[in-house]
OpenMM code with the backbone's topology and positions (N, CA, C; nanometers):
from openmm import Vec3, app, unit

residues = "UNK UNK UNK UNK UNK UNK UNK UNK UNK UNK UNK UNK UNK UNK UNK UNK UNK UNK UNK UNK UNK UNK UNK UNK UNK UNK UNK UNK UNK UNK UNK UNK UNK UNK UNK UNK UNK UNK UNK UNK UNK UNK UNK UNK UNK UNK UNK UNK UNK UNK UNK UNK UNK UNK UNK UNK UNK UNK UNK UNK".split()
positions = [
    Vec3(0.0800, -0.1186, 0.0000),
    Vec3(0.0000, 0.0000, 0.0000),
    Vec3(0.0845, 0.1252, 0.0000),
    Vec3(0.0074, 0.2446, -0.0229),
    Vec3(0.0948, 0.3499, -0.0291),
    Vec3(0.1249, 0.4202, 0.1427),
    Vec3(0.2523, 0.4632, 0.1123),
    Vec3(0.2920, 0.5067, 0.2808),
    Vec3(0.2890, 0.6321, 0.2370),
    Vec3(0.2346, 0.7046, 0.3466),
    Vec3(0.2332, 0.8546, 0.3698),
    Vec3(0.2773, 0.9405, 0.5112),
    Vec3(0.3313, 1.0230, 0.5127),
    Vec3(0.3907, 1.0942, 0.6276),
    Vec3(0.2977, 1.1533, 0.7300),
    Vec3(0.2422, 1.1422, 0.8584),
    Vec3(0.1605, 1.1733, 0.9380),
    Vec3(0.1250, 1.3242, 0.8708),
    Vec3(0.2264, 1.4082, 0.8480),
    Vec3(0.1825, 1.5583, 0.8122),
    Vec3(0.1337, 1.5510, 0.6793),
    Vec3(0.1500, 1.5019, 0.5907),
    Vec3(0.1010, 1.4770, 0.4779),
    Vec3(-0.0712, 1.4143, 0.4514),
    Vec3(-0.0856, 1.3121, 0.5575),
    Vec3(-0.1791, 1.2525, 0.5923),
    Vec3(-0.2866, 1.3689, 0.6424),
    Vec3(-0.2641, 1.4695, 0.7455),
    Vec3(-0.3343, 1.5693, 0.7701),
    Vec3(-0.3537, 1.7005, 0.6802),
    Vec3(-0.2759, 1.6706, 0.6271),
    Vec3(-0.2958, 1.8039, 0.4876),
    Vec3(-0.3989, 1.7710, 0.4027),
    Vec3(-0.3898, 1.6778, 0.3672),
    Vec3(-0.4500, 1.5724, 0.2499),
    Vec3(-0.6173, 1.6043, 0.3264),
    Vec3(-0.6379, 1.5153, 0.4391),
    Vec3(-0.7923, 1.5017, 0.5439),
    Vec3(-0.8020, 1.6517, 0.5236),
    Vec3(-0.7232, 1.7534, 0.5790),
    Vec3(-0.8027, 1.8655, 0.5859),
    Vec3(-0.7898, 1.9659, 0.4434),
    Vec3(-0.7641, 1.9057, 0.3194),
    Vec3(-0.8202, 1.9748, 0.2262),
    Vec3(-0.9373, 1.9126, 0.1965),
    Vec3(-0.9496, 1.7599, 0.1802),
    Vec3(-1.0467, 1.6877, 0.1500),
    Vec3(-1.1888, 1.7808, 0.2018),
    Vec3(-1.1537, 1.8151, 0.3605),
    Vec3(-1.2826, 1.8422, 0.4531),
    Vec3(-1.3387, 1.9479, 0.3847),
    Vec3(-1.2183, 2.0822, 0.3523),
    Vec3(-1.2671, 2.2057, 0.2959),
    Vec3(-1.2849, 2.2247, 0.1673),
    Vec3(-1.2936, 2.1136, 0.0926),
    Vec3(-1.3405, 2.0658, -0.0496),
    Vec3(-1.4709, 2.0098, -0.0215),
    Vec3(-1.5552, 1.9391, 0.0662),
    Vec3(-1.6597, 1.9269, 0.1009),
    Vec3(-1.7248, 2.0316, 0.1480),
    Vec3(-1.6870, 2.1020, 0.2514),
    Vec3(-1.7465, 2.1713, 0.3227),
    Vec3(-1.7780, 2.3074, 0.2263),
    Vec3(-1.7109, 2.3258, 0.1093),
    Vec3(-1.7032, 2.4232, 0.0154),
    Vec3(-1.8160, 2.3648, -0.0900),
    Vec3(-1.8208, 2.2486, -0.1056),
    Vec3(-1.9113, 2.1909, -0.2111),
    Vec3(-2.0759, 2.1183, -0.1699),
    Vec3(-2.0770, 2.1382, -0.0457),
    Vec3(-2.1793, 2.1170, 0.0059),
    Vec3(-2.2456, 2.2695, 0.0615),
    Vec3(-2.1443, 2.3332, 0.0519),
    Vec3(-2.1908, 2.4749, 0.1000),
    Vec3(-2.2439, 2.5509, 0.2473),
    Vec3(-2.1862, 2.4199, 0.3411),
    Vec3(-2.2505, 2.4198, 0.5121),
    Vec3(-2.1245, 2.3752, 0.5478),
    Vec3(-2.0902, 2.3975, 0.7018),
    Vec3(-2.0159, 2.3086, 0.7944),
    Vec3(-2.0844, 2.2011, 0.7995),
    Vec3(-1.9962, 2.0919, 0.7861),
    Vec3(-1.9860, 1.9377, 0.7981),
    Vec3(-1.9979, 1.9211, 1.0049),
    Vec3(-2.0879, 1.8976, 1.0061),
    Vec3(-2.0796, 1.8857, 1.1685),
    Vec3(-2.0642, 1.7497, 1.2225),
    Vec3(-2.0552, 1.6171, 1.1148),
    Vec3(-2.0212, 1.5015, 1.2134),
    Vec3(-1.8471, 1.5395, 1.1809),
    Vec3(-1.7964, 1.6105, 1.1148),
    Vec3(-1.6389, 1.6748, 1.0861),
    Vec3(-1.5659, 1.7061, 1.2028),
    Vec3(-1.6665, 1.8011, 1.2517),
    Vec3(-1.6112, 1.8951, 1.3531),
    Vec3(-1.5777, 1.8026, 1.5200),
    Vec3(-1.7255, 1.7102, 1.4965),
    Vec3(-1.7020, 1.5947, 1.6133),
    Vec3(-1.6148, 1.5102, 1.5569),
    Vec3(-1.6095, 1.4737, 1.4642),
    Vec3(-1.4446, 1.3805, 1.4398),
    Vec3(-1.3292, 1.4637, 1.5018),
    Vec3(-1.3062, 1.5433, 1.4511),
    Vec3(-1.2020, 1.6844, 1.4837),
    Vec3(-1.1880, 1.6754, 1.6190),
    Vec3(-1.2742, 1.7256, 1.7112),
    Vec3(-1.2476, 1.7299, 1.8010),
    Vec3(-1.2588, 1.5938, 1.9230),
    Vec3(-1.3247, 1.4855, 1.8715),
    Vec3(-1.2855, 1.3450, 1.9103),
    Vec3(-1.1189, 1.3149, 1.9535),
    Vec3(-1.0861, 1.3263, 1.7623),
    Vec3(-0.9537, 1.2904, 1.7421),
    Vec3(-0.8479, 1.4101, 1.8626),
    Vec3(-0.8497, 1.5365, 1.8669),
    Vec3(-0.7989, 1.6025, 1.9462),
    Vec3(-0.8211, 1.5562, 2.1094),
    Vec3(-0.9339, 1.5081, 2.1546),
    Vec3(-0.9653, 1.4882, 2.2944),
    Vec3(-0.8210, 1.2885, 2.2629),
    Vec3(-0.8526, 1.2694, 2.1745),
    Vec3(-0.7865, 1.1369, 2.2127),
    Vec3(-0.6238, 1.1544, 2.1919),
    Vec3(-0.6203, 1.2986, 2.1204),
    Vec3(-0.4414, 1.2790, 2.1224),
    Vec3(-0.3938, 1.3805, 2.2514),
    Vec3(-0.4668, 1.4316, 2.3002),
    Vec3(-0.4211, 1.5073, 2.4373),
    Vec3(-0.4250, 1.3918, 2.5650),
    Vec3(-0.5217, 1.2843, 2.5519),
    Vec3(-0.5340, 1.2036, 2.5914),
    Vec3(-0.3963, 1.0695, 2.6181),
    Vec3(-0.3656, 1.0632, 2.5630),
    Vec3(-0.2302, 0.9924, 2.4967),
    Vec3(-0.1696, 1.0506, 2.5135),
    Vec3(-0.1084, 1.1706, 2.5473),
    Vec3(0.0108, 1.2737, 2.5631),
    Vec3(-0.0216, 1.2911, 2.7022),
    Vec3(-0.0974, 1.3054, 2.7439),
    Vec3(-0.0897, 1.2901, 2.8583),
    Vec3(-0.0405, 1.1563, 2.9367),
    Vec3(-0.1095, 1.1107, 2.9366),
    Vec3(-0.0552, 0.9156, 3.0065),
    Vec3(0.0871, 0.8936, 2.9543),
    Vec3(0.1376, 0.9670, 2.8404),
    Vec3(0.2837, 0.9257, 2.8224),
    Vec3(0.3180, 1.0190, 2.9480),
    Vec3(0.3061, 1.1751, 2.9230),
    Vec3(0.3695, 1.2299, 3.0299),
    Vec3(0.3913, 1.1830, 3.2101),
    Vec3(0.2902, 1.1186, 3.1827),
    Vec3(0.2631, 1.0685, 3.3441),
    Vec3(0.3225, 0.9459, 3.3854),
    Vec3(0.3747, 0.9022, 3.4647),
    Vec3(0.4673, 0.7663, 3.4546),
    Vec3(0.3417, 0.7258, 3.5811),
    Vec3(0.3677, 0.5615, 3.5149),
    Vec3(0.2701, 0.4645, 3.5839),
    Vec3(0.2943, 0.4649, 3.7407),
    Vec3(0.1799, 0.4525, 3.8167),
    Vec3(0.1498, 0.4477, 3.9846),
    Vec3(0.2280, 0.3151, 4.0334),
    Vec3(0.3472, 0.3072, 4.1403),
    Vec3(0.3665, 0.1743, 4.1255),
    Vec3(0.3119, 0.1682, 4.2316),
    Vec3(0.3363, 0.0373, 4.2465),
    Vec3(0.2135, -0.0532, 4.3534),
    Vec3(0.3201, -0.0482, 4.5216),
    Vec3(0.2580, 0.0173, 4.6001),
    Vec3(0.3090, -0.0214, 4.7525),
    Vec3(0.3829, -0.1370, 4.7957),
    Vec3(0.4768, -0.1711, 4.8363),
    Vec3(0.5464, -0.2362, 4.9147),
    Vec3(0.5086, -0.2457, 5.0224),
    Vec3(0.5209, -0.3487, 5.0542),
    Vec3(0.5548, -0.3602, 5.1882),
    Vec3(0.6610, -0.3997, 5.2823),
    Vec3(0.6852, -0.3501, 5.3913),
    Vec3(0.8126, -0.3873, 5.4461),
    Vec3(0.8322, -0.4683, 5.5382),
] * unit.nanometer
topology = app.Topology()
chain = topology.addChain("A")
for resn in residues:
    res = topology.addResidue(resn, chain)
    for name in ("N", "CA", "C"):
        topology.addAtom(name, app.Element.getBySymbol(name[0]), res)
């Protein structure tokens, strides 16, 4: 299959969107909830990396 570069990949989705959204002549609103889905899940993920895992209590 063809490989594409994450930034390339988002250039591409968001002309696609404003080629719709231009040819349909309205905001695309299940778009905007993708959009901001995808944003709640990559802050999501950046976060839990930032955070290092709880370790578990010892005991002594």
């Amino acid at each position: 299959g063809l490989r594409i570069s994450e930034t390339t990949h988002a250039e591409i989705e968001a002309l696609l969107y404003e080629y719709l959204e231009y040819t349909l002549e309205r905001e695309l609103r299940s778009v905007t909830f993708l959009k901001r889905l995808r944003r709640e899940l990559r802050d999501s993920a950046a976060n839990r990396q930032a955070t290092p895992p709880a370790r578990p209590h010892e005991p002594q």
